[in-house]
mmCIF file of the C-alpha atoms, coordinates in Angstrom:
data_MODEL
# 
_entry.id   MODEL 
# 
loop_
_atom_site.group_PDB 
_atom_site.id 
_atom_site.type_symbol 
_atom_site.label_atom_id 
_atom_site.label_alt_id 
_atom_site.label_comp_id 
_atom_site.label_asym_id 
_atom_site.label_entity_id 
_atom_site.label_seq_id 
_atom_site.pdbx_PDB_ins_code 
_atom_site.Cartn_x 
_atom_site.Cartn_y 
_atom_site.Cartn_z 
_atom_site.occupancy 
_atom_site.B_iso_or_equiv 
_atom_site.pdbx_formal_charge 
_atom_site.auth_seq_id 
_atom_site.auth_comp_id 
_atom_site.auth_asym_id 
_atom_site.auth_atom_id 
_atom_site.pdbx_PDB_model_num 
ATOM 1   C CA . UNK A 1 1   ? 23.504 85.661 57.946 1.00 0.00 ? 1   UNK A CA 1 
ATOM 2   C CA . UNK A 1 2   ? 20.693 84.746 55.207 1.00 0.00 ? 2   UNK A CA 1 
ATOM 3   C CA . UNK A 1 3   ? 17.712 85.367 57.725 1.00 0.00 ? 3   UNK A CA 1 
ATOM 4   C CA . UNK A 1 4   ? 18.374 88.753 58.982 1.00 0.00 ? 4   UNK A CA 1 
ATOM 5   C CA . UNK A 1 5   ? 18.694 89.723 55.105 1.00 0.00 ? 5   UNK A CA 1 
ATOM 6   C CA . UNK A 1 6   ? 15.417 88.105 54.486 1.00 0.00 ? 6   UNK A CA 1 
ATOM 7   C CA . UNK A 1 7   ? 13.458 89.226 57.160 1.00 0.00 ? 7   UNK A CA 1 
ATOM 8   C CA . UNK A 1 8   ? 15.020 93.112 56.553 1.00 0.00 ? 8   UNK A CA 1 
ATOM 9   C CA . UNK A 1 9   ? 13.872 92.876 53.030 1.00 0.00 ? 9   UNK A CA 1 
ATOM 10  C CA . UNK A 1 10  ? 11.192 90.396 52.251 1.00 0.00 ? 10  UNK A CA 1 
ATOM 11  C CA . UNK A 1 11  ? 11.480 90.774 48.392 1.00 0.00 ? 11  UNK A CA 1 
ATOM 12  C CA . UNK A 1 12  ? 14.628 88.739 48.472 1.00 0.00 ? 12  UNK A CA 1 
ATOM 13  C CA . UNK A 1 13  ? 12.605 85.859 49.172 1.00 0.00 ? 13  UNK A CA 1 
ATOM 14  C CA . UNK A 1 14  ? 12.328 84.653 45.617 1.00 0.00 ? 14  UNK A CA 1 
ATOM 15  C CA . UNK A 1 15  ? 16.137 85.417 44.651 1.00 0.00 ? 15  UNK A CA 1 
ATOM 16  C CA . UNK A 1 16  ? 16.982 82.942 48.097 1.00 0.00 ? 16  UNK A CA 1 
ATOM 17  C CA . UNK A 1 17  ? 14.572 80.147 46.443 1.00 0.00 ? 17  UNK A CA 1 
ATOM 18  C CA . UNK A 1 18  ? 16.031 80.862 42.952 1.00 0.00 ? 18  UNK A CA 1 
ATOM 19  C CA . UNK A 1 19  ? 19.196 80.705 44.425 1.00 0.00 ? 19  UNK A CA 1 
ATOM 20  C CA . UNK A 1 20  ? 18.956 77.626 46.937 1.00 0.00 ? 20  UNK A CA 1 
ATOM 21  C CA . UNK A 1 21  ? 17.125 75.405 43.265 1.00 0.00 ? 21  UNK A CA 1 
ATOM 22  C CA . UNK A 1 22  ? 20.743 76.710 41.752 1.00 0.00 ? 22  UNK A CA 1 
ATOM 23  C CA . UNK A 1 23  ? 22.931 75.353 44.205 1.00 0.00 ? 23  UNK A CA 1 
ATOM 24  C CA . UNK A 1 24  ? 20.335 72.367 45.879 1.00 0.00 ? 24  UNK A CA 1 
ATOM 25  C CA . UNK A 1 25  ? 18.461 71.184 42.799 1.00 0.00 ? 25  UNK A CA 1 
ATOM 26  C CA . UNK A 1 26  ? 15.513 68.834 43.287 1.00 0.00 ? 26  UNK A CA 1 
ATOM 27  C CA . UNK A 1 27  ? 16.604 66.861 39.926 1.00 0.00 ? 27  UNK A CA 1 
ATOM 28  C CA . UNK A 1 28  ? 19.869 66.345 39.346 1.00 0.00 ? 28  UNK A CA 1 
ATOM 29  C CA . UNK A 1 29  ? 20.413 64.498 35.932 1.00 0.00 ? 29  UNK A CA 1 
ATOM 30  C CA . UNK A 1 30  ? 17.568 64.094 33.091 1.00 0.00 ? 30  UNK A CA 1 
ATOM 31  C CA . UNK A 1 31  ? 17.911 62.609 29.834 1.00 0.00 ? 31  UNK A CA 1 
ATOM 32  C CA . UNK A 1 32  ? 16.749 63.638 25.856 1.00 0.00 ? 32  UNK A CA 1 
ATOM 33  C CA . UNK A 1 33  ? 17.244 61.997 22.938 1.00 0.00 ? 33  UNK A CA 1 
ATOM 34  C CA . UNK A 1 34  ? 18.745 63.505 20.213 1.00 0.00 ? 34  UNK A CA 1 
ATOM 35  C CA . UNK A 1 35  ? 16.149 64.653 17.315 1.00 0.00 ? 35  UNK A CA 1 
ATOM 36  C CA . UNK A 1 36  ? 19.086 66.399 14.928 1.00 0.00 ? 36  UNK A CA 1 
ATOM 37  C CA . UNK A 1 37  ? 22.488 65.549 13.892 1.00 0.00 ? 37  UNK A CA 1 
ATOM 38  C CA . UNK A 1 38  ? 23.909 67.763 16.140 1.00 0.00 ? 38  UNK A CA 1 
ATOM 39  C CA . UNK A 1 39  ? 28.201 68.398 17.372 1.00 0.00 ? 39  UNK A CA 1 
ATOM 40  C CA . UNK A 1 40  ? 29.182 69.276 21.176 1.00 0.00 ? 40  UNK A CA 1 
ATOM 41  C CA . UNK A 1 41  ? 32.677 69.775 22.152 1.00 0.00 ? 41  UNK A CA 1 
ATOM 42  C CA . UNK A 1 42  ? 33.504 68.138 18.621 1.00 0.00 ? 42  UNK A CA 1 
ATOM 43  C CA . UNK A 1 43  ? 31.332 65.032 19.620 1.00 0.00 ? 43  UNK A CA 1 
ATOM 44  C CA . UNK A 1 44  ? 28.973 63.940 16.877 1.00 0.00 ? 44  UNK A CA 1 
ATOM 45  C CA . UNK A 1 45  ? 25.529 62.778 17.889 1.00 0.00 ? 45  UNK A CA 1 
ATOM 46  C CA . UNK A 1 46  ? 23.073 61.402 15.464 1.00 0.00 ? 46  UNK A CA 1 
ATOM 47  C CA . UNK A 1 47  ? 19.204 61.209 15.944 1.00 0.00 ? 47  UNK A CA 1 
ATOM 48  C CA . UNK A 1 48  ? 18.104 58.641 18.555 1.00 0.00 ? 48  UNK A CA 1 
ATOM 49  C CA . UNK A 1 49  ? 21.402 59.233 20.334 1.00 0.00 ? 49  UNK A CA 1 
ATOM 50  C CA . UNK A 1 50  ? 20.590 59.281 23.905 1.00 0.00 ? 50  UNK A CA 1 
ATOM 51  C CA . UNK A 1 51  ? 22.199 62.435 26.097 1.00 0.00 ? 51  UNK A CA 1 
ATOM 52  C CA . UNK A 1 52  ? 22.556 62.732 29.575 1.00 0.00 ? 52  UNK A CA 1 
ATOM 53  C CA . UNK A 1 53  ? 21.747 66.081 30.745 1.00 0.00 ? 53  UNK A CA 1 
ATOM 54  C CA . UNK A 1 54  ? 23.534 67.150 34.602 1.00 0.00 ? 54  UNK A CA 1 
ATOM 55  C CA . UNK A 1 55  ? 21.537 69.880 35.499 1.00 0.00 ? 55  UNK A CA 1 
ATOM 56  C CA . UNK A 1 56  ? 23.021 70.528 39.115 1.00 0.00 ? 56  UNK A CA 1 
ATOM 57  C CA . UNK A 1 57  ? 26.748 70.736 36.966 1.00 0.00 ? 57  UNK A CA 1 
ATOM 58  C CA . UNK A 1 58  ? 24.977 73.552 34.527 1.00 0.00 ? 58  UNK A CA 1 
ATOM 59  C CA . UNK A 1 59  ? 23.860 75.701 37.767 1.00 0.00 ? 59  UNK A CA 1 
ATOM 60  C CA . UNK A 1 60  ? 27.434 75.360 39.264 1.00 0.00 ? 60  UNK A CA 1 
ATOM 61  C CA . UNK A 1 61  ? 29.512 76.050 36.121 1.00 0.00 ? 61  UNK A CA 1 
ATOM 62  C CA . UNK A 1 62  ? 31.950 78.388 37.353 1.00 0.00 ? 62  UNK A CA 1 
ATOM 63  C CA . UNK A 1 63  ? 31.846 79.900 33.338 1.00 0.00 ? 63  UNK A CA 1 
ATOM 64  C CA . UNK A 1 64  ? 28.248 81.030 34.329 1.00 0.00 ? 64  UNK A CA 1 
ATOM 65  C CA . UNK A 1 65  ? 28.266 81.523 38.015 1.00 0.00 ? 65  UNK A CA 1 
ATOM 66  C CA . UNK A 1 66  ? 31.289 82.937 39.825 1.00 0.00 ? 66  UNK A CA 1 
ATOM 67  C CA . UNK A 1 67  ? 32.349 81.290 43.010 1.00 0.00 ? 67  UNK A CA 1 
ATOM 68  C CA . UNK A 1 68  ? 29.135 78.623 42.263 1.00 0.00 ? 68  UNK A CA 1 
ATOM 69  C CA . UNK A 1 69  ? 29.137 76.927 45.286 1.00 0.00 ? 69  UNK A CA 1 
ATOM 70  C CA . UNK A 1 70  ? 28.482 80.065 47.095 1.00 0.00 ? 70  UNK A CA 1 
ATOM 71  C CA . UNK A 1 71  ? 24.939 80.792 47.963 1.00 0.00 ? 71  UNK A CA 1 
ATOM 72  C CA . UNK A 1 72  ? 24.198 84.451 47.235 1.00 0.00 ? 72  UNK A CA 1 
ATOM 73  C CA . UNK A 1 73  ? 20.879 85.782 47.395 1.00 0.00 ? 73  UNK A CA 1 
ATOM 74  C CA . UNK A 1 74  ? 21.903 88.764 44.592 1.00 0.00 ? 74  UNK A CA 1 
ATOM 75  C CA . UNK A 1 75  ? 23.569 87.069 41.668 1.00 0.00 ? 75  UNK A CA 1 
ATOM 76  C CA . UNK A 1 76  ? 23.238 89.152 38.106 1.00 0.00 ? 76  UNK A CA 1 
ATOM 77  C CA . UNK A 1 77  ? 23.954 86.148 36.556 1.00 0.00 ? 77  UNK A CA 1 
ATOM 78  C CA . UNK A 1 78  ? 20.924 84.328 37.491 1.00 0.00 ? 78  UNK A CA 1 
ATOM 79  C CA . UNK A 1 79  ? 19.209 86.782 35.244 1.00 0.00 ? 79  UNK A CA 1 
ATOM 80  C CA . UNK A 1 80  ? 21.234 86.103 32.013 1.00 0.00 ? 80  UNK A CA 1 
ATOM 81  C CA . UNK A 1 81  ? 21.588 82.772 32.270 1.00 0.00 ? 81  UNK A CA 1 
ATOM 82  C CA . UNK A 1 82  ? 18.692 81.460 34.327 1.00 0.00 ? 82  UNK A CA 1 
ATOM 83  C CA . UNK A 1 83  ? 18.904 78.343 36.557 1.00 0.00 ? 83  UNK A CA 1 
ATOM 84  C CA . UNK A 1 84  ? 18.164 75.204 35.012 1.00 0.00 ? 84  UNK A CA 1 
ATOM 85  C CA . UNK A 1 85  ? 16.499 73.260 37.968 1.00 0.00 ? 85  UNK A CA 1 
ATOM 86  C CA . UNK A 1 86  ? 13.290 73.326 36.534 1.00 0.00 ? 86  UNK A CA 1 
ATOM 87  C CA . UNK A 1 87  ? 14.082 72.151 32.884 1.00 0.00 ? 87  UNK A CA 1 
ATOM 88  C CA . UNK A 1 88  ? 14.317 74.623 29.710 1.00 0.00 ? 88  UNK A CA 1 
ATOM 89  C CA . UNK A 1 89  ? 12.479 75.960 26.919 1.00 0.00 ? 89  UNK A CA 1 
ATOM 90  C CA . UNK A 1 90  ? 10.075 73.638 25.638 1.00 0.00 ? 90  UNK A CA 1 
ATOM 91  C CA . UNK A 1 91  ? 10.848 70.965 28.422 1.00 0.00 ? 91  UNK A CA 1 
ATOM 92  C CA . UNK A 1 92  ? 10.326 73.686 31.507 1.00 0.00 ? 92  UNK A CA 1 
ATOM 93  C CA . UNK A 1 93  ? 8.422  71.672 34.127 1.00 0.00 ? 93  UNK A CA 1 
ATOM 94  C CA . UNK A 1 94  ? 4.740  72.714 33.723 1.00 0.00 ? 94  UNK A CA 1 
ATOM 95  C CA . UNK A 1 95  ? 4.667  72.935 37.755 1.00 0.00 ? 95  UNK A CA 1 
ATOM 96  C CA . UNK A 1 96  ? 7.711  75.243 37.817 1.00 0.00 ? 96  UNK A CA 1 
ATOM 97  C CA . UNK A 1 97  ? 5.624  78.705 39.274 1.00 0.00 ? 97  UNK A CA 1 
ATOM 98  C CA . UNK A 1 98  ? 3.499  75.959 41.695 1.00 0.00 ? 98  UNK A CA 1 
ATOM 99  C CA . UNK A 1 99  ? 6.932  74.751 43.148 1.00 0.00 ? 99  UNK A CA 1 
ATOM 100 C CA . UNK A 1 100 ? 8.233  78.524 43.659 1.00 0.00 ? 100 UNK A CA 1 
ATOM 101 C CA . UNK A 1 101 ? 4.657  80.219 45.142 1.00 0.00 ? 101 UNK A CA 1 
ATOM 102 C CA . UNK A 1 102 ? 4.494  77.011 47.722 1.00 0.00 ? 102 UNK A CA 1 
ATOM 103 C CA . UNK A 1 103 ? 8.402  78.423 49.080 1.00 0.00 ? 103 UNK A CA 1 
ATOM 104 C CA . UNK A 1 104 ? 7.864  81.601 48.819 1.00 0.00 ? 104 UNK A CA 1 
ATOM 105 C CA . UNK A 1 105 ? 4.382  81.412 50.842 1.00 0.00 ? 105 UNK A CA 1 
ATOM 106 C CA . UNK A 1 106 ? 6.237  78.671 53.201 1.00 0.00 ? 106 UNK A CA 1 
ATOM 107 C CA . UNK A 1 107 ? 9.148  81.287 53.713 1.00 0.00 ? 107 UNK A CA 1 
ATOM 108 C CA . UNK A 1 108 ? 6.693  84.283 53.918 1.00 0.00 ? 108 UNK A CA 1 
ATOM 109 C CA . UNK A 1 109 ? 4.938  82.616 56.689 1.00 0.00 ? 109 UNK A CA 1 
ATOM 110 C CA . UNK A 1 110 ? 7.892  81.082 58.269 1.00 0.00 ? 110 UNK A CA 1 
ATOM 111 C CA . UNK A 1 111 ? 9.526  84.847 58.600 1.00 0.00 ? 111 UNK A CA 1 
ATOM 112 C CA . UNK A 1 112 ? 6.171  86.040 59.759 1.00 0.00 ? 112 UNK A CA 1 
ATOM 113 C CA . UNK A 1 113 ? 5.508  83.448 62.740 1.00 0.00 ? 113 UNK A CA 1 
ATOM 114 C CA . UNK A 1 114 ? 9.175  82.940 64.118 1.00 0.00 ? 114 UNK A CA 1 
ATOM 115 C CA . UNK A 1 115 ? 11.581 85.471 65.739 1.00 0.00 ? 115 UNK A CA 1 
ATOM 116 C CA . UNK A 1 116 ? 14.659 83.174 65.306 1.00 0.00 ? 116 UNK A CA 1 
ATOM 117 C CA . UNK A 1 117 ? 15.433 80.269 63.330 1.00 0.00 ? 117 UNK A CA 1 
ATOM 118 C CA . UNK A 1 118 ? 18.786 78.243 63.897 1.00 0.00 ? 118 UNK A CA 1 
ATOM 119 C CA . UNK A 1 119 ? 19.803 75.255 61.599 1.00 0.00 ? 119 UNK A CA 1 
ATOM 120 C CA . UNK A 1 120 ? 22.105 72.584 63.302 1.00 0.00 ? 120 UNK A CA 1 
ATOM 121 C CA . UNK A 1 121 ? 24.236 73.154 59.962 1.00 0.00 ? 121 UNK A CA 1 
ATOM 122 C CA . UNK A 1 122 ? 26.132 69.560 61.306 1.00 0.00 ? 122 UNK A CA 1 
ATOM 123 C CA . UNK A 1 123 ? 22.768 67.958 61.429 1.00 0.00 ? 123 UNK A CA 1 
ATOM 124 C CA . UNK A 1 124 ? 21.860 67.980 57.555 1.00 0.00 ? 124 UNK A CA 1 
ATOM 125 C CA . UNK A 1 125 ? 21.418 64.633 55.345 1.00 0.00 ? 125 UNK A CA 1 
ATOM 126 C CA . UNK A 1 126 ? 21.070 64.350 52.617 1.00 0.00 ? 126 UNK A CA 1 
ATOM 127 C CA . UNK A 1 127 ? 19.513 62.261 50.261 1.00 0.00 ? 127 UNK A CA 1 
ATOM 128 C CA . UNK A 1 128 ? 21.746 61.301 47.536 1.00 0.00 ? 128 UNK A CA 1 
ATOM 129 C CA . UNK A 1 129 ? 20.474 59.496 44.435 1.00 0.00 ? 129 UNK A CA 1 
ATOM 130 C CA . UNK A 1 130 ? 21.722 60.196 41.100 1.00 0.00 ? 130 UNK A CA 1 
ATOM 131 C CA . UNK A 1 131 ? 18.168 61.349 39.630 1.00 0.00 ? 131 UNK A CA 1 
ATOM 132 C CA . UNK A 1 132 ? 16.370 62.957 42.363 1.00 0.00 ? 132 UNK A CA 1 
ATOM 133 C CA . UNK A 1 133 ? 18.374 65.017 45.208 1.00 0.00 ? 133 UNK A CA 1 
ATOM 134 C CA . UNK A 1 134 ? 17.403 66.526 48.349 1.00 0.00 ? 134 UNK A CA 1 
ATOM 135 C CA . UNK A 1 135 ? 17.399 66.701 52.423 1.00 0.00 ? 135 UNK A CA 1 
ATOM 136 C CA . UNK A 1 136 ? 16.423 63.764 54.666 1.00 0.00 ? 136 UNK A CA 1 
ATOM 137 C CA . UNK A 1 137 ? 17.538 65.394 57.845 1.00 0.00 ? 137 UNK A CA 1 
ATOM 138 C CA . UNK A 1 138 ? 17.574 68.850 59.064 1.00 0.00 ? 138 UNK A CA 1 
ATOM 139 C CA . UNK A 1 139 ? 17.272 69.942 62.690 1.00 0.00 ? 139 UNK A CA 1 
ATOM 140 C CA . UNK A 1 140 ? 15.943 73.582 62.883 1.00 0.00 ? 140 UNK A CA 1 
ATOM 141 C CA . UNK A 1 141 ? 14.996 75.441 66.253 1.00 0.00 ? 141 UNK A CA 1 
ATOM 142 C CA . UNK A 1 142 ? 12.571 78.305 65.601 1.00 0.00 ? 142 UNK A CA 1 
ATOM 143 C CA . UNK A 1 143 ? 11.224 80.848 68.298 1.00 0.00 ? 143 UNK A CA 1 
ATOM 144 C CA . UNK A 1 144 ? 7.880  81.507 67.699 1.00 0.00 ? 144 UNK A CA 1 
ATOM 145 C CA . UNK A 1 145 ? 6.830  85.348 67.109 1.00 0.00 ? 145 UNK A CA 1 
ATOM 146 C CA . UNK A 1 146 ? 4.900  86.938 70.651 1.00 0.00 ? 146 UNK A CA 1 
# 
């Protein structure tokens, strides 16, 4: 249902990738230490405190992003609130707009050279480490374009 959006209306691309690093993202769980005395949820924490930080929990709170573990390419929300997969503010991973022009020139291309593309959906693994997430396994059958 995703493809025949994307390949009516290429400019969707890069809401699909901000979308997908929402729901899928590549780190799950960093960690900061504390600079300020600073209160959370009424819980004190003094400089040197160390805070664990679940960044694929922030893109899914269902405060922030209705239905979140629905993947949908137009979400106004994304645009307020912004996706966290890449970091924040001062700590925004310097490779951030690398990481997004590599999918959107991989999808670009993909669209381009392929009539069809079907993902065995029962297929996927994934790999499943606390830090870093991601797929291992993903069988995809593509027709090629001619």
């Amino acid at each position: 249902e995703l493809e025949p959006q994307l390949r009516a209306d290429p400019s969707l691309i890069e809401a699909f990738i901000d979308e997908t690093l929402r729901i899928y993202p590549p780190v799950n769980r960093t960690a900061r230490k504390v600079r300020a005395p600073l209160t959370v949820d009424g819980q004190s924490l003094s400089p040197g405190d160390l805070v664990i930080l679940f960044l694929g929990a922030a893109n899914r709170d269902p405060k922030i992003f209705p239905d979140p573990d629905v993947l949908r390419i137009v979400r106004p929300e994304r645009k307020i609130n912004g996706v966290l997969s890449f970091g924040y503010g001062a700590h925004l991973c310097i490779g951030r707009l690398l990481s997004i022009l590599e999918l959107r020139i991989f999808y670009e291309e993909l669209l381009k050279r392929t009539d069809a593309l079907n993902v065995d959906v029962d297929s996927i693994r994934y790999r499943d480490g606390s830090v870093l997430k991601g797929i291992s396994q993903l069988r995809l059958t593509a027709t090629a374009r001619g």
